[in-house]
Structure formats: structure tokens, C-alpha cells
SELUMNU-957887 format. One line per field, with one value per atom (N, C-alpha, C): residue number from 1; atom name; x, y, z. Coordinates in Angstrom, 2 decimals. Layout:
BEGIN
resi: (NUM / ...)
name: (CA / ...)
px: (X / ...)
py: (Y / ...)
pz: (Z / ...)
This chain:
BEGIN
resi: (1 / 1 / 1 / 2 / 2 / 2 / 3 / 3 / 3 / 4 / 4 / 4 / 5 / 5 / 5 / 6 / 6 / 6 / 7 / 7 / 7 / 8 / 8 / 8 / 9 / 9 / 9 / 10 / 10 / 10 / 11 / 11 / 11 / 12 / 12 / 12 / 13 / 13 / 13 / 14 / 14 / 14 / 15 / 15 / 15 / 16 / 16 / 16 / 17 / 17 / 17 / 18 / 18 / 18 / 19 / 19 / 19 / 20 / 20 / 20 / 21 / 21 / 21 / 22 / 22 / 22 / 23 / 23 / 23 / 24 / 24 / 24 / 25 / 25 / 25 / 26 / 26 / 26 / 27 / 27 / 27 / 28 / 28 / 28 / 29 / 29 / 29 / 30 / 30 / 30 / 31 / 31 / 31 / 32 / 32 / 32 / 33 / 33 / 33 / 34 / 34 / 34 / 35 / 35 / 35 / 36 / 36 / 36 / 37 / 37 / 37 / 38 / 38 / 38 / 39 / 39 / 39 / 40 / 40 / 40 / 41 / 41 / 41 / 42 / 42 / 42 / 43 / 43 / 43 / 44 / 44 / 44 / 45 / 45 / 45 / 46 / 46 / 46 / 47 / 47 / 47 / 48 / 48 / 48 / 49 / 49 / 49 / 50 / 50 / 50 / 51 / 51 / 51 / 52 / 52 / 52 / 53 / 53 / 53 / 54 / 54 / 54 / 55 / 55 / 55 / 56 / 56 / 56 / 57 / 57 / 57 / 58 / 58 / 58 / 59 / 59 / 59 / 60 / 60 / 60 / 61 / 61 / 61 / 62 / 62 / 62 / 63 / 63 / 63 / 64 / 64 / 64 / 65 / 65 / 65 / 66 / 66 / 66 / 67 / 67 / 67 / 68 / 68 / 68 / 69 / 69 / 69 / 70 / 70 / 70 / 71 / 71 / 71 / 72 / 72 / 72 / 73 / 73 / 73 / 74 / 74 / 74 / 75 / 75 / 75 / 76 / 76 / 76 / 77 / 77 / 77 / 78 / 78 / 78 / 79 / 79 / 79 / 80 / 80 / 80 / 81 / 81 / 81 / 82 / 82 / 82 / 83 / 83 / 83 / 84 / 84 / 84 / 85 / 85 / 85 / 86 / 86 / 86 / 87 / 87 / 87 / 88 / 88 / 88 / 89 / 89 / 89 / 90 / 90 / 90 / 91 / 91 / 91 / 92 / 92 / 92 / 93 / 93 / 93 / 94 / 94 / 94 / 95 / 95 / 95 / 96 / 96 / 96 / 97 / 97 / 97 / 98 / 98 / 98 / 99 / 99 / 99 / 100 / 100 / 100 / 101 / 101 / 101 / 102 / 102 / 102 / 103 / 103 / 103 / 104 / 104 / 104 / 105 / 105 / 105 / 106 / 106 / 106 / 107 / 107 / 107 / 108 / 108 / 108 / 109 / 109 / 109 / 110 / 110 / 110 / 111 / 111 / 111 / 112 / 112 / 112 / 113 / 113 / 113 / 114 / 114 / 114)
name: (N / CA / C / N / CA / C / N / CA / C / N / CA / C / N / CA / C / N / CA / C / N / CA / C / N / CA / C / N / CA / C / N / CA / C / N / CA / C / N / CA / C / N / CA / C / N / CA / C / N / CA / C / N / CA / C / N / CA / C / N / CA / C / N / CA / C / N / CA / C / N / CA / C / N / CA / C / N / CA / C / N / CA / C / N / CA / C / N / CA / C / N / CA / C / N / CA / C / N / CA / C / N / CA / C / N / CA / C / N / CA / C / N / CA / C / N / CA / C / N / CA / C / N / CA / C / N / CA / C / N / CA / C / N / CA / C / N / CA / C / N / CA / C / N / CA / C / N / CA / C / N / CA / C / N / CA / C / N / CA / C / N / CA / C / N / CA / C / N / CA / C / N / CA / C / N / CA / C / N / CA / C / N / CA / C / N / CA / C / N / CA / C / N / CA / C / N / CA / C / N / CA / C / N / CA / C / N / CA / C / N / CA / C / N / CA / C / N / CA / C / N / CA / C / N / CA / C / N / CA / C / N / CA / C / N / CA / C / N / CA / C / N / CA / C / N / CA / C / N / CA / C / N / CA / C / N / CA / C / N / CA / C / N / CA / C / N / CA / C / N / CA / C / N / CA / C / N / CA / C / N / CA / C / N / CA / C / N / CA / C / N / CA / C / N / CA / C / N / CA / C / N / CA / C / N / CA / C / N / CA / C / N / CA / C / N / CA / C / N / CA / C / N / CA / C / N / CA / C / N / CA / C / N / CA / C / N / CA / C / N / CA / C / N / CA / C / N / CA / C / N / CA / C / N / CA / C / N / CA / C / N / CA / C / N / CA / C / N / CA / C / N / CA / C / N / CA / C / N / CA / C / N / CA / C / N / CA / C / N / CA / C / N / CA / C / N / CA / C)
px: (-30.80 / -29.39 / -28.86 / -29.71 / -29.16 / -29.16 / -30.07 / -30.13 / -28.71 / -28.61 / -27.27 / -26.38 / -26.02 / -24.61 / -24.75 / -25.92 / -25.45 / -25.87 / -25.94 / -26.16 / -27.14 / -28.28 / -29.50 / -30.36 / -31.63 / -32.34 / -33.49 / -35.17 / -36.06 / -36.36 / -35.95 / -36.27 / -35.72 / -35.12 / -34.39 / -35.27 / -35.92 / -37.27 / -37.33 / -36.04 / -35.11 / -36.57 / -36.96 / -37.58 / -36.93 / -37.78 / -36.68 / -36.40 / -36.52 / -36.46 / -35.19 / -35.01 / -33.55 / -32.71 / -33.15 / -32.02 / -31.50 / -32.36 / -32.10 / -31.25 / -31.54 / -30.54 / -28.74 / -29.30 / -27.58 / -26.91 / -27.51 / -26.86 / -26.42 / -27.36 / -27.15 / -26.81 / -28.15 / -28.34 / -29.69 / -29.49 / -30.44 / -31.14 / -32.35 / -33.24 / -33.22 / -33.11 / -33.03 / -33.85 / -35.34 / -36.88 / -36.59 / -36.31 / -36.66 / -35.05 / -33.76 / -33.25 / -33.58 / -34.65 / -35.08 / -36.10 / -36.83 / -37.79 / -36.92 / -36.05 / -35.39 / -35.12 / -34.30 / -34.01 / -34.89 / -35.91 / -37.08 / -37.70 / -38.00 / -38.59 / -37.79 / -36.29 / -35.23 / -35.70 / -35.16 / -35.92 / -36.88 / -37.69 / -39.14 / -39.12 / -38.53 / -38.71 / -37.35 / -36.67 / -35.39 / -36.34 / -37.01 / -37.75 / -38.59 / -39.47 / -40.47 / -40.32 / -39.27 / -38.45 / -37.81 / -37.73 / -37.05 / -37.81 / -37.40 / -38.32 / -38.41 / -37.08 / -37.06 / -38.20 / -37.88 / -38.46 / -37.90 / -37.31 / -36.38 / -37.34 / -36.88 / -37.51 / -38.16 / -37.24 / -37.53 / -39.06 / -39.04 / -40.56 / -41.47 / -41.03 / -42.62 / -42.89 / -42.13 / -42.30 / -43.23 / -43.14 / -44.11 / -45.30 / -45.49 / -46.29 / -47.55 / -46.96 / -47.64 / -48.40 / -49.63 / -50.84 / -50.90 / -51.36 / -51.32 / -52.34 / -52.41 / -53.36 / -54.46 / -55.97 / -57.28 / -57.20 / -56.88 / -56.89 / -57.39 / -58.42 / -58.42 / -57.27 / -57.53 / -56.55 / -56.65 / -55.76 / -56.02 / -56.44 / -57.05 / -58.11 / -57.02 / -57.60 / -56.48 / -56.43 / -55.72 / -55.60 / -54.28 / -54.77 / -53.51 / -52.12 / -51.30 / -50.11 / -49.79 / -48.98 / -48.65 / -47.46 / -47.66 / -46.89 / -45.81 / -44.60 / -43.37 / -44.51 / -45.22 / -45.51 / -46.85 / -47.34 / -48.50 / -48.40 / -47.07 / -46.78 / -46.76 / -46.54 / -46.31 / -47.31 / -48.54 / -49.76 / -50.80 / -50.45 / -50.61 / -50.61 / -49.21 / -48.53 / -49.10 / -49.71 / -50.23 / -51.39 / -52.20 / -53.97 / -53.85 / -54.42 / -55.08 / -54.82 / -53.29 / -52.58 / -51.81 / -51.72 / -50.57 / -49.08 / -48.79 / -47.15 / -46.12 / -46.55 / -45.73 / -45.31 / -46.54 / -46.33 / -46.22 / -45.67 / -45.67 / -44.07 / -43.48 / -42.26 / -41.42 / -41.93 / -41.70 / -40.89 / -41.35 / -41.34 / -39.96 / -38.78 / -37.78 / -37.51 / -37.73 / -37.97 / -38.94 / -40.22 / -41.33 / -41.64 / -40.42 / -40.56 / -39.31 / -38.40 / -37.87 / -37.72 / -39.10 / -39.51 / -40.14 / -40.89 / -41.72 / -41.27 / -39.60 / -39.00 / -38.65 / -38.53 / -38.10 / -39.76 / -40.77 / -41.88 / -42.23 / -42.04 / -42.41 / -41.25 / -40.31 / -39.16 / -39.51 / -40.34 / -40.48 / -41.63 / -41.81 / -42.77 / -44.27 / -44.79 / -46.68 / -47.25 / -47.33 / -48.00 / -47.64 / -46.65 / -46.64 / -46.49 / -46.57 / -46.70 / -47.80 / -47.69 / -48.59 / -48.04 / -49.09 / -49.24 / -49.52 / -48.93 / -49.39 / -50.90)
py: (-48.21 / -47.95 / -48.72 / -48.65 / -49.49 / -50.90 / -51.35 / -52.72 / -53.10 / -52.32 / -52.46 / -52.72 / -51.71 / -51.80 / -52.89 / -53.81 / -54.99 / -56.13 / -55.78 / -57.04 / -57.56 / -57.44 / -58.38 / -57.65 / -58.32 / -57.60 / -58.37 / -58.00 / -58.10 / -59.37 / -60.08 / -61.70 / -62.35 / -61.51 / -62.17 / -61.91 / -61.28 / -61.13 / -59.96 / -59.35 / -58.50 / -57.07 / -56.99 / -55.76 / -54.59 / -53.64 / -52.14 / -51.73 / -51.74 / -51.56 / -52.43 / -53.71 / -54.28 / -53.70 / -53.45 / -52.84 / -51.56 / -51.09 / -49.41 / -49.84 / -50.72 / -50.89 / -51.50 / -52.16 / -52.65 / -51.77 / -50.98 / -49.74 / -48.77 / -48.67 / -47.18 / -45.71 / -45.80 / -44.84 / -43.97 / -42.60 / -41.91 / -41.45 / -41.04 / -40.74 / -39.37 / -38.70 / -37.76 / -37.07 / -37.41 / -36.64 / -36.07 / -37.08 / -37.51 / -36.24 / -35.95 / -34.98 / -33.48 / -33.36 / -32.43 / -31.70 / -32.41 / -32.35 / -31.97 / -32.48 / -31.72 / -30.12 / -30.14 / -28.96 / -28.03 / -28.37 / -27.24 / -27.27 / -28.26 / -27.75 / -26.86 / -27.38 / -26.19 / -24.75 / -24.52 / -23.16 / -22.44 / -23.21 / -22.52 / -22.11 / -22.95 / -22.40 / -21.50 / -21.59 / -19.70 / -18.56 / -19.03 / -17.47 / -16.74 / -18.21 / -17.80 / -16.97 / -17.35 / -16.74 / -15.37 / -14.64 / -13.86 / -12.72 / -11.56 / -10.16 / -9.30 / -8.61 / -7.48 / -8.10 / -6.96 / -7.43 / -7.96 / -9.15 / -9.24 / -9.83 / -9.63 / -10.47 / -11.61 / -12.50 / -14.17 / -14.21 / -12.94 / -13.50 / -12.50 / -11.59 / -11.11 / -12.07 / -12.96 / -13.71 / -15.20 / -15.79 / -16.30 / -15.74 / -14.59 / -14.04 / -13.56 / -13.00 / -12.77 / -12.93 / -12.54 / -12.96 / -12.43 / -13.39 / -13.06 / -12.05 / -11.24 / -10.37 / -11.04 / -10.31 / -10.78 / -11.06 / -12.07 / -12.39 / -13.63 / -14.02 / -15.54 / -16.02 / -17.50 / -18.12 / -19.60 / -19.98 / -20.18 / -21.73 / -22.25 / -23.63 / -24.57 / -25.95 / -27.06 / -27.10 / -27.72 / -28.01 / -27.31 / -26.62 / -25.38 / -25.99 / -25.13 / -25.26 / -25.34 / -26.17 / -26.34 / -25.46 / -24.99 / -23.78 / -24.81 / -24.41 / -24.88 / -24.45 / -23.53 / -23.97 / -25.32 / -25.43 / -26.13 / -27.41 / -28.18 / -29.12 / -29.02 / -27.74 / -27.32 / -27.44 / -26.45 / -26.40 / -27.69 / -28.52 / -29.86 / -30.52 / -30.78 / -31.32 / -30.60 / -28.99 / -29.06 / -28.72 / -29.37 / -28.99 / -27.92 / -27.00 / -25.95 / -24.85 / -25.59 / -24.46 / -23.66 / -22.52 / -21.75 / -22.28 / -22.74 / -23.68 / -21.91 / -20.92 / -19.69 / -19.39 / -19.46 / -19.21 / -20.60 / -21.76 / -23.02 / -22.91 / -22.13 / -22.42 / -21.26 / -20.79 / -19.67 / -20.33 / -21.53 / -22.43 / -23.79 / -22.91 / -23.86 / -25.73 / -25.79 / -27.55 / -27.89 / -27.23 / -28.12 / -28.34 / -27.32 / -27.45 / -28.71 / -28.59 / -29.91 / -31.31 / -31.10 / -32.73 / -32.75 / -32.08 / -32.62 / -32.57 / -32.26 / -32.38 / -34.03 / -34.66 / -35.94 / -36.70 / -36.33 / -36.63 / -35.97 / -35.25 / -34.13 / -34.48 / -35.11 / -35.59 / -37.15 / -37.70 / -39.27 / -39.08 / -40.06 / -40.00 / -40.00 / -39.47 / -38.59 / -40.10 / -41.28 / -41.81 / -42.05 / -42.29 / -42.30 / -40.83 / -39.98 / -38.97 / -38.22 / -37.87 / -37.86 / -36.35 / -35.07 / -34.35 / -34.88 / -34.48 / -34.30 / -33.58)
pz: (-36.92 / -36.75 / -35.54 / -34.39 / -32.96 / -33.63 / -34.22 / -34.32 / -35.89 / -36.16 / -36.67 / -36.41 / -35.30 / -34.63 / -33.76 / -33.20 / -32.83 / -33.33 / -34.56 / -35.42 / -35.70 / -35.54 / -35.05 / -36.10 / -36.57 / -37.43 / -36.53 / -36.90 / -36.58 / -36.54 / -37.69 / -37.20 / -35.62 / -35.25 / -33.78 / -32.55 / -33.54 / -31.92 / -30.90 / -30.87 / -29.70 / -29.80 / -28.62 / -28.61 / -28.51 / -28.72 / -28.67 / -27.59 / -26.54 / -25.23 / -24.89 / -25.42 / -25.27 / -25.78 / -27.30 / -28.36 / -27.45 / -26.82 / -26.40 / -25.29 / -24.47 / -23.03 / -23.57 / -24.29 / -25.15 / -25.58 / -26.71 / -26.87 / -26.27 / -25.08 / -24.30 / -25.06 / -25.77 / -26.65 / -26.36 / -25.93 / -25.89 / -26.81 / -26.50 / -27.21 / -27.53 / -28.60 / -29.57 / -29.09 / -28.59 / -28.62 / -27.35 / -26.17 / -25.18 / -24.34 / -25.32 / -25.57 / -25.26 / -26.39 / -27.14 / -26.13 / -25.58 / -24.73 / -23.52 / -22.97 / -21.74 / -21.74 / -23.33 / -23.01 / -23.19 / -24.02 / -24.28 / -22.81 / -22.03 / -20.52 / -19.97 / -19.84 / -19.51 / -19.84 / -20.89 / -21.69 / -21.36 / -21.32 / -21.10 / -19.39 / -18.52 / -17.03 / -16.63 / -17.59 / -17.75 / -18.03 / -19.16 / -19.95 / -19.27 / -18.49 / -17.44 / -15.98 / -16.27 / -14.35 / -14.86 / -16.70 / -16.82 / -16.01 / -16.00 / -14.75 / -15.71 / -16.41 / -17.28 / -18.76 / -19.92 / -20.85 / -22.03 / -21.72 / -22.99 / -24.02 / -25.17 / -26.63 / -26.36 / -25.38 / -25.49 / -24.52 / -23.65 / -22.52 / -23.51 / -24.44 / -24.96 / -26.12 / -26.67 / -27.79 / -27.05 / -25.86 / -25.15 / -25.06 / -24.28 / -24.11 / -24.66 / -26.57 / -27.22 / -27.98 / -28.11 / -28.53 / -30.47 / -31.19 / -32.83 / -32.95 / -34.01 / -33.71 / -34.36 / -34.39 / -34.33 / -36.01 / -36.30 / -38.00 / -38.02 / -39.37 / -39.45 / -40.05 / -39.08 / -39.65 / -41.00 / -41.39 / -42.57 / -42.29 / -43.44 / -43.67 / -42.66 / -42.29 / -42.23 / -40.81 / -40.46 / -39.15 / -38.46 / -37.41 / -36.90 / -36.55 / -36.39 / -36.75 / -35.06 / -34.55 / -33.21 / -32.45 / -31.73 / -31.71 / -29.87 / -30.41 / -28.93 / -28.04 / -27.30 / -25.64 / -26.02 / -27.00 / -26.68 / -26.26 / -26.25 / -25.75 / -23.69 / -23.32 / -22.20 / -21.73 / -22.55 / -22.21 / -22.32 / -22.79 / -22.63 / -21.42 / -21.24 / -19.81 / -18.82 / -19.02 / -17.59 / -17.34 / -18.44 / -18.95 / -17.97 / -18.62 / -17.82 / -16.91 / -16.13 / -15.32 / -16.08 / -15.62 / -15.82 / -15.54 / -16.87 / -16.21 / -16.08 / -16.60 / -15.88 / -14.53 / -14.22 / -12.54 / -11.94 / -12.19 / -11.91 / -11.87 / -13.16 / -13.20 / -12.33 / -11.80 / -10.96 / -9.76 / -9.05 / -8.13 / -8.66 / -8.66 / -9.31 / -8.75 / -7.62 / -7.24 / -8.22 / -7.78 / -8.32 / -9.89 / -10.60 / -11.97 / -12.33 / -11.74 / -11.55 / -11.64 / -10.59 / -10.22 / -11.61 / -12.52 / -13.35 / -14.78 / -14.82 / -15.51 / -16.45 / -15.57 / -16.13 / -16.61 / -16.20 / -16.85 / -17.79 / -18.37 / -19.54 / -20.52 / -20.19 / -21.15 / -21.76 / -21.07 / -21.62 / -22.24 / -23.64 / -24.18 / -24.31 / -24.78 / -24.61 / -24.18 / -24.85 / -23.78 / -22.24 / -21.71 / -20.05 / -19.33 / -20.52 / -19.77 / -18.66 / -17.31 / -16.97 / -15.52 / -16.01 / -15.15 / -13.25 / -12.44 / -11.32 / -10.51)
């Protein structure tokens, strides 16, 4: 679609990284990914018990689960980004969830925990 609106098709050589600076067109994912970090460090900081922090919280009960390869559930991308820590009590700490905002928004390969 970018390379539409400025004319150019693939024979012209133009990498996407140009196409993207000409356009000044954001990225949809890269979007998507902000606001879900957003999200997730509101729910985490919630105190009372609303719906949205026991629906984090909660564990499926002891059932197998079915053949195939599991189904990826919204925090596991979180739990990704921060192998191993508790990004809960990480997000507790509103700067420091911050700073690691704009890295958790750009795409899985340059992405890179602190």
C-alpha cells in the first residue's frame, strides 16, 4: 500500500525502511504493542480487585490441554521481554516501565530486555 501511494513498485530497488520514512506511516504492530505495554502496567499497578487484575492473574485449572502447539496467551509476549522477571512488580516502578516501553514496541528481532 506505501509503495503505492508513491508510486514505485519493487523493481525500483527502494527498500522498506525508505518507503516507511517517505510515507511517514506507522506501524500498525509496533501501535499495537504500545498500547498493550500501556495496559498491562495500568492493570498491574491496579490495588483493589477488579476483573481486569484477576483475569492476569489467573491460573487455568489442572486440565490437559489439547494436542498441537499451545495457544499464546497477551502476557506471554511480556513474559518474553522480560525472561524470567516478574514484569508485575517491575511495573510497579512507573519510570522504569517507561524507559522500556519504546523497546518492547519495536519489532522481536531488535528487541532486547535490559
Amino acid at each position: 500500500m506505501e509503495r503505492s501511494m508513491l508510486n514505485i513498485t519493487y523493481r525500483d530497488r527502494k527498500t522498506n525502511i525508505w518507503v516507511r520514512e517517505k510515507t511517514k506511516v506507522t506501524d500498525v504492530i509496533e501501535q499495537v504493542r504500545r498500547r498493550k505495554w500501556t495496559w498491562a502496567g495500568q492493570v498491574s499497578r491496579i490495588r483493589d480487585n477488579r476483573w481486569t487484575l484477576r483475569i492476569i492473574t489467573w491460573k487455568p485449572y489442572k486440565r490437559k490441554r489439547r494436542k498441537g502447539k499451545p495457544v499464546r496467551r497477551w502476557r506471554d509476549e511480556l513474559d518474553d521481554y522480560w525472561k524470567g522477571t516478574i514484569w508485575q512488580r517491575i511495573a510497579q516502578d512507573r519510570q522504569m516501565w517507561k524507559q522500556h516501553a519504546e523497546a518492547f514496541a519495536q519489532p522481536r528481532d531488535t528487541m532486547a530486555a535490559q
